[in-house]
TORKOL-4160 file (C-alpha; in steps of 0.2 Angstrom, whole numbers, padded with zeros to 4 digits, m for minus):
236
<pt num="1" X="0066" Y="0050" Z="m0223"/>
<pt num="2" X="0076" Y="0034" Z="m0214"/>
<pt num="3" X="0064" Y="0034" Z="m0196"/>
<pt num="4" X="0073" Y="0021" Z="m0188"/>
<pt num="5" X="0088" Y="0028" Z="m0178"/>
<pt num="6" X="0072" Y="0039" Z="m0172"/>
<pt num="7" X="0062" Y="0025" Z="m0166"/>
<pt num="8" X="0079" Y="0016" Z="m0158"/>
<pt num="9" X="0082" Y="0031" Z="m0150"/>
<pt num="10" X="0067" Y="0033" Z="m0142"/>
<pt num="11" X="0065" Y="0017" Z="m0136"/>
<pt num="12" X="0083" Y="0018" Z="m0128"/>
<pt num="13" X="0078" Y="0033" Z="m0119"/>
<pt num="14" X="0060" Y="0026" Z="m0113"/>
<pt num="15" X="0068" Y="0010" Z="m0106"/>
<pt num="16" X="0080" Y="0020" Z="m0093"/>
<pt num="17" X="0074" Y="0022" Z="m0078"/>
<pt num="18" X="0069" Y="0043" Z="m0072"/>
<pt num="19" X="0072" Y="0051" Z="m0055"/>
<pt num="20" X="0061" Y="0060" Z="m0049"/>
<pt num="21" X="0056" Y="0071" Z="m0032"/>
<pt num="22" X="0038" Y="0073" Z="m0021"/>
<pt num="23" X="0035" Y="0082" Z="m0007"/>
<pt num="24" X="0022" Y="0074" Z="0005"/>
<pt num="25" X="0012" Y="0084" Z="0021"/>
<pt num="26" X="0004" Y="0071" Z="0034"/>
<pt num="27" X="m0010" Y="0062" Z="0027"/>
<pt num="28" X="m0013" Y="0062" Z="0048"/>
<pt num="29" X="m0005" Y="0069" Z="0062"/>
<pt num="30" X="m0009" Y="0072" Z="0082"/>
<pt num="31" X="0001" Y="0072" Z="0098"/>
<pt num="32" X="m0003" Y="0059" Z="0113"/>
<pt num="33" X="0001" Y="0064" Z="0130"/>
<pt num="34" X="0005" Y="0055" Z="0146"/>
<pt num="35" X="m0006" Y="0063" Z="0158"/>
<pt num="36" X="m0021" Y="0061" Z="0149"/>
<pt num="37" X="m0021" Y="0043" Z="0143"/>
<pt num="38" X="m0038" Y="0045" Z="0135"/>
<pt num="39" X="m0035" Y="0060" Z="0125"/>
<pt num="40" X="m0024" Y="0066" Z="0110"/>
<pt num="41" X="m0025" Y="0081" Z="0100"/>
<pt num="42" X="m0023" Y="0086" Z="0082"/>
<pt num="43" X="m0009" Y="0100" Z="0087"/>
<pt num="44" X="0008" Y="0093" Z="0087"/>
<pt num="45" X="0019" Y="0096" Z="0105"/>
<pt num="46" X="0033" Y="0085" Z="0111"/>
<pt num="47" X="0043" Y="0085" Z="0124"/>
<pt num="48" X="0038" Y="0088" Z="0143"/>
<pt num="49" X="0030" Y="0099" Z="0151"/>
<pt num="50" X="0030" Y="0113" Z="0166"/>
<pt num="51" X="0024" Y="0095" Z="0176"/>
<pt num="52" X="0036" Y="0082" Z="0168"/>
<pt num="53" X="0020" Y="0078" Z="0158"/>
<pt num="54" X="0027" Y="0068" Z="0143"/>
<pt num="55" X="0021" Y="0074" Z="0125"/>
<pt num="56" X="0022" Y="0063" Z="0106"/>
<pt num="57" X="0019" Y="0069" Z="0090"/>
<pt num="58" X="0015" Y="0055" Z="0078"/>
<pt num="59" X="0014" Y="0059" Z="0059"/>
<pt num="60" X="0009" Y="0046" Z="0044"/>
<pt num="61" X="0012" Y="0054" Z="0025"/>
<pt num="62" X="0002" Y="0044" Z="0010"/>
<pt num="63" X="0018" Y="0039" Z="m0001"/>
<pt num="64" X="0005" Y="0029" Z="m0013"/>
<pt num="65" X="0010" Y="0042" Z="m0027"/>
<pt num="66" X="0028" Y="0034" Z="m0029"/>
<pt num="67" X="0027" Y="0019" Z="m0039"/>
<pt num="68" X="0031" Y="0003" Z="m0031"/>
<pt num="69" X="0048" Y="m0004" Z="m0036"/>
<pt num="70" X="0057" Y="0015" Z="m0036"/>
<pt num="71" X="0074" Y="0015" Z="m0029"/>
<pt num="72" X="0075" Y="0029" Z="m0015"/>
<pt num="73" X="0088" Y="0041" Z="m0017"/>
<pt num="74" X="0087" Y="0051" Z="m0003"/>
<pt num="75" X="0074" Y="0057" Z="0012"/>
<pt num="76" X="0071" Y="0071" Z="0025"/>
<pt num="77" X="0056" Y="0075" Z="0035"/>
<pt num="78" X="0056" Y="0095" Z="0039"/>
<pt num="79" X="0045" Y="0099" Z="0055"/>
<pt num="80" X="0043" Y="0119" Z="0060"/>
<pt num="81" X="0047" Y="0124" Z="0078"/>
<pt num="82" X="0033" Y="0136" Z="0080"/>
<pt num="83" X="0035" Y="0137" Z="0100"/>
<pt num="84" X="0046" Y="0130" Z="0114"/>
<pt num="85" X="0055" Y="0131" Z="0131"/>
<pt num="86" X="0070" Y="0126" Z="0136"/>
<pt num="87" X="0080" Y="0115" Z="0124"/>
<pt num="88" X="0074" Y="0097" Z="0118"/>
<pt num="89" X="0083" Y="0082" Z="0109"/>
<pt num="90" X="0069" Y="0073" Z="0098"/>
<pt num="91" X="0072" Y="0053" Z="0092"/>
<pt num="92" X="0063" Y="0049" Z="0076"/>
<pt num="93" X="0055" Y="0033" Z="0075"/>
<pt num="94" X="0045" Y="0024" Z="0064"/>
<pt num="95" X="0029" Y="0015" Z="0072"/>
<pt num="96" X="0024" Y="m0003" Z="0071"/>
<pt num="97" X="0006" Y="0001" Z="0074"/>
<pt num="98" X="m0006" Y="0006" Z="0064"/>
<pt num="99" X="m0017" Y="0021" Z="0073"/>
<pt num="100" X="m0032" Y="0034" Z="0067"/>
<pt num="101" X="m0030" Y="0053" Z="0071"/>
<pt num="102" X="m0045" Y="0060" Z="0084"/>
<pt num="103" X="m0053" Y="0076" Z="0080"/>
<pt num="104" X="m0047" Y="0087" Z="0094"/>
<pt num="105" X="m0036" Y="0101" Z="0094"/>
<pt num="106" X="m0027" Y="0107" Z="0109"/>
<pt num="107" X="m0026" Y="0122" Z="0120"/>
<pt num="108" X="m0013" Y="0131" Z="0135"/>
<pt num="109" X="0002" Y="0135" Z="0123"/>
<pt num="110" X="0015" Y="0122" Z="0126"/>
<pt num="111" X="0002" Y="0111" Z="0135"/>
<pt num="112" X="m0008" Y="0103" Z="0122"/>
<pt num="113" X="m0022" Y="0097" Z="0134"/>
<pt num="114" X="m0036" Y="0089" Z="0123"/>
<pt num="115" X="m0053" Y="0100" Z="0123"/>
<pt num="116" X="m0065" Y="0085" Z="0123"/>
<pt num="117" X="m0064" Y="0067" Z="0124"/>
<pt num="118" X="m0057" Y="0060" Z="0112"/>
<pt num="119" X="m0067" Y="0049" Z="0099"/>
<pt num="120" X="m0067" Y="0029" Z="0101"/>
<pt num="121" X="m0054" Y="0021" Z="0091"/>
<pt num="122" X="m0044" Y="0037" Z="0088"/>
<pt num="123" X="m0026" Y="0036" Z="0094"/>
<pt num="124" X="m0020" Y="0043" Z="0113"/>
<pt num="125" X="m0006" Y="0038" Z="0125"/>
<pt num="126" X="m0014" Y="0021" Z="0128"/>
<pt num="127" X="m0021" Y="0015" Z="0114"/>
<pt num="128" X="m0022" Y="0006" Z="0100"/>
<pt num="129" X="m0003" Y="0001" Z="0106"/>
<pt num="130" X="0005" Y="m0013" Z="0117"/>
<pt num="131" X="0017" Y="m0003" Z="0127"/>
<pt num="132" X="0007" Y="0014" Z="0132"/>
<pt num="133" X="0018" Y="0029" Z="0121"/>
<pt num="134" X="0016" Y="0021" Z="0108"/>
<pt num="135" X="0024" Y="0006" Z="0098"/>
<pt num="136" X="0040" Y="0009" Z="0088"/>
<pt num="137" X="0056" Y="0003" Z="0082"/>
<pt num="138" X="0073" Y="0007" Z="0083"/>
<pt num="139" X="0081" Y="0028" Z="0081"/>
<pt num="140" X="0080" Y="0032" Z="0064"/>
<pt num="141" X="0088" Y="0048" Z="0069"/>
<pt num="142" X="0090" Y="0062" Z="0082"/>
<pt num="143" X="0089" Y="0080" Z="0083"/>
<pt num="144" X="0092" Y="0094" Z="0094"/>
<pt num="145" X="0080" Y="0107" Z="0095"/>
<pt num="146" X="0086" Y="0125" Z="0106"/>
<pt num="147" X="0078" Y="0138" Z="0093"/>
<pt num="148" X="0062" Y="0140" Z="0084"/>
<pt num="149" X="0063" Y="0136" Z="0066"/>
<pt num="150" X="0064" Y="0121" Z="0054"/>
<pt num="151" X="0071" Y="0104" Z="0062"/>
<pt num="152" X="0075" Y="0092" Z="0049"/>
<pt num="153" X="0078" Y="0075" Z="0052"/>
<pt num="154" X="0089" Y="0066" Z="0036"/>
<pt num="155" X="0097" Y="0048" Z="0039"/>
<pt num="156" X="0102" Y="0031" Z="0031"/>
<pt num="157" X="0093" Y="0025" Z="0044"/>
<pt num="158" X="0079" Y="0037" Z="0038"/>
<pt num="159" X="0080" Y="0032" Z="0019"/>
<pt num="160" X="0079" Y="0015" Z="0021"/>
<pt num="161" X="0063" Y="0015" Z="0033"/>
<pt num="162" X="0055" Y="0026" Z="0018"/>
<pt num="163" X="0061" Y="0012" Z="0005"/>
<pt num="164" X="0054" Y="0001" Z="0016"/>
<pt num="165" X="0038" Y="0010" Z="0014"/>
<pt num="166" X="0036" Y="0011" Z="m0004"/>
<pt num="167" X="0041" Y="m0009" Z="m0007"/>
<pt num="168" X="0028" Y="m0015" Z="0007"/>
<pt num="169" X="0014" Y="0001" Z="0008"/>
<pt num="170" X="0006" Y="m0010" Z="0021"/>
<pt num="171" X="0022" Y="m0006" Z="0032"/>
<pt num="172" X="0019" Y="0012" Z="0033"/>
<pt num="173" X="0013" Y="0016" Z="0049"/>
<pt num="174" X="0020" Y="0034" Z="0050"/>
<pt num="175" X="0033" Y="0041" Z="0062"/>
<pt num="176" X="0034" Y="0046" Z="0083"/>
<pt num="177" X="0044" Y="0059" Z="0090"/>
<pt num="178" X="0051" Y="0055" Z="0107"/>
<pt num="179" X="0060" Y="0069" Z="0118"/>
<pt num="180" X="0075" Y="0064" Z="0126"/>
<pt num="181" X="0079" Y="0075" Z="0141"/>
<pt num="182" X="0064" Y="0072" Z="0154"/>
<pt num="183" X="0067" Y="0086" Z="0165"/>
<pt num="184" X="0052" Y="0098" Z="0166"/>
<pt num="185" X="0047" Y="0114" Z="0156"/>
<pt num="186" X="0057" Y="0110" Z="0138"/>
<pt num="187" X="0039" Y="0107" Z="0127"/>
<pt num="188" X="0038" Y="0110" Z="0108"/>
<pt num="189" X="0026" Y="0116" Z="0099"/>
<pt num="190" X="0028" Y="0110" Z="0079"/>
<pt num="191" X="0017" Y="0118" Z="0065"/>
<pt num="192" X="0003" Y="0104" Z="0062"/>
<pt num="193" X="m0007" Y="0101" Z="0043"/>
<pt num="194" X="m0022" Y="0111" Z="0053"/>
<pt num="195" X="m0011" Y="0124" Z="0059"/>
<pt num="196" X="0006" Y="0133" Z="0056"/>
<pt num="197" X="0019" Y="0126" Z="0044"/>
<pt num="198" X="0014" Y="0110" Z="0042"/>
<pt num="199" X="0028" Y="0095" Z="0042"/>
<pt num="200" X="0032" Y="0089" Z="0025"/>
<pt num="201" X="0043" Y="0074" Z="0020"/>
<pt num="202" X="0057" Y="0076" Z="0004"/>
<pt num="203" X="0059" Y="0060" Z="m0005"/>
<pt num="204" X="0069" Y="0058" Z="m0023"/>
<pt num="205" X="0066" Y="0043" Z="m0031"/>
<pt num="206" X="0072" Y="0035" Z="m0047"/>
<pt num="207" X="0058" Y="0024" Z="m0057"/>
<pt num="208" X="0063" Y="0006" Z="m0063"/>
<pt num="209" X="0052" Y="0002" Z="m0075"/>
<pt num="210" X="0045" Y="m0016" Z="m0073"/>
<pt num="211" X="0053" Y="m0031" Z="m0081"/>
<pt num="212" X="0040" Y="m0035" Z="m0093"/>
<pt num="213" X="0042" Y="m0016" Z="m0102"/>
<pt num="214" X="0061" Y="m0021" Z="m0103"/>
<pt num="215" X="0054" Y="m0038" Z="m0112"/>
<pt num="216" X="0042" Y="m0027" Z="m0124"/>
<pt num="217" X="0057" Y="m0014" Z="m0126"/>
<pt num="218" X="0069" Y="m0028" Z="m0132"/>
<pt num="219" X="0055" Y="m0036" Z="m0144"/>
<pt num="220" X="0053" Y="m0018" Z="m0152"/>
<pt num="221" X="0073" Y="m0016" Z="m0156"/>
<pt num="222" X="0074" Y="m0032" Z="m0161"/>
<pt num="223" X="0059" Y="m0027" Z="m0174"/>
<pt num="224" X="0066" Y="m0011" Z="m0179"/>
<pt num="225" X="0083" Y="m0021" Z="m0183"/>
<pt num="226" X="0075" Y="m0034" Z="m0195"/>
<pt num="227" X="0066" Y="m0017" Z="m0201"/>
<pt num="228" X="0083" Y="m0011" Z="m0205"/>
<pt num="229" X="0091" Y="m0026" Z="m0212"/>
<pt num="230" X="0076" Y="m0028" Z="m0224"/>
<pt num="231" X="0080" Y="m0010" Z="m0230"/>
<pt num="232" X="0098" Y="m0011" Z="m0232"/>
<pt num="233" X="0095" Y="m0028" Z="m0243"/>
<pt num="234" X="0082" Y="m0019" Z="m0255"/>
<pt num="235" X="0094" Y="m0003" Z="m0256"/>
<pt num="236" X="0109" Y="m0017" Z="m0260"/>
């Protein structure tokens, strides 16, 4: 039996790049609150409160599982509105800080007041950042929240913060919530990983295998050609 259009044909097929798709839940999330400015919690509310009290969630997910080099389709971050009042426009941004989740969950509904101090070096209102709220860049995306229910976010803007990611890993610092309307009473409460439906970040990827197994794959054809030349010259 004549092997070779086999082996050519599985080497063509293993040097093409593969998509593939993973579903992430923070590896860390919490909320920071502008009242307490020592305090965060591990429950996730945004928005303001009954007071005008400002509330951020921040949420980092662990992307090391998708190989560096991968071309990033496409990208949304799915968070459950598990509570709210009023209605709430939320501006997804990625962070420029690098921060550590406390150990506190929160209480009073919507309120999300810490329950003990929170832990030296964990994250709150005003620290570790520069600007007290956190640090952050531009609007990746914006959404508008007036039921309860899934809120997805899914940009360009979005994608190419995510590609970022996965070609610098040391870049990923995680994402902020920020509420847009700063009238009184319109607080969300989102599912956390310790509580409700946790937030979980979609991402489809398409693996490019490194140059040097295109090197080796082109060595290996050329091989299986002189293989075949030798063949055809003995069968002559």
């Amino acid at each position: 039996m004549n092997t070779t259009p086999v082996i050519l044909s599985s080497l063509l097929v293993a040097s093409v790049a593969f998509a593939d798709s993973l579903s992430f839940t923070p590896s860390q999330d919490a909320s920071i609150m502008s009242n307490d400015t020592s305090v965060s919690v591990g429950d996730l509310f945004g928005g303001f409160n009954s007071s005008g009290q400002e509330r951020r969630p921040l949420l980092q997910f662990d992307l090391s599982s998708i190989p560096t080099g991968s071309t990033i389709n496409s990208v949304s971050l799915t968070l459950n509105a598990a509570q709210m009042r009023g209605t709430q426009t939320f501006g997804l941004h990625a962070l420029t800080t690098a921060w550590t989740e406390g150990t506190n969950t929160g209480s009073g509904g919507q309120g999300g007041i810490g329950t003990a101090p929170t832990p030296a070096n964990s994250v709150a209102w005003a620290s570790p950042w520069s600007t007290p709220g956190g640090d952050f860049g531009v609007e990746l995306d914006s959404v508008f929240v007036n039921s309860t229910g899934d809120v997805v976010f899914s940009t360009g803007s979005l994608l190419s913060a995510v590609q970022g990611w996965v070609d610098l890993p040391s870049s990923n610092l995680g994402f902020i919530l920020v509420g847009a309307n700063g009238a009184p009473q319109n607080a969300v409460r989102f599912g956390s990983r310790e509580e409700g439906v946790a937030p979980v970040l979609d991402v489809d990827f398409t693996v490019v295998p490194e140059p040097r197994f295109y090197a080796l794959t082109a060595a290996a054809l050329c091989l299986a050609m002189v293989i075949i030349r030798r063949r055809a010259i003995r069968s002559a």
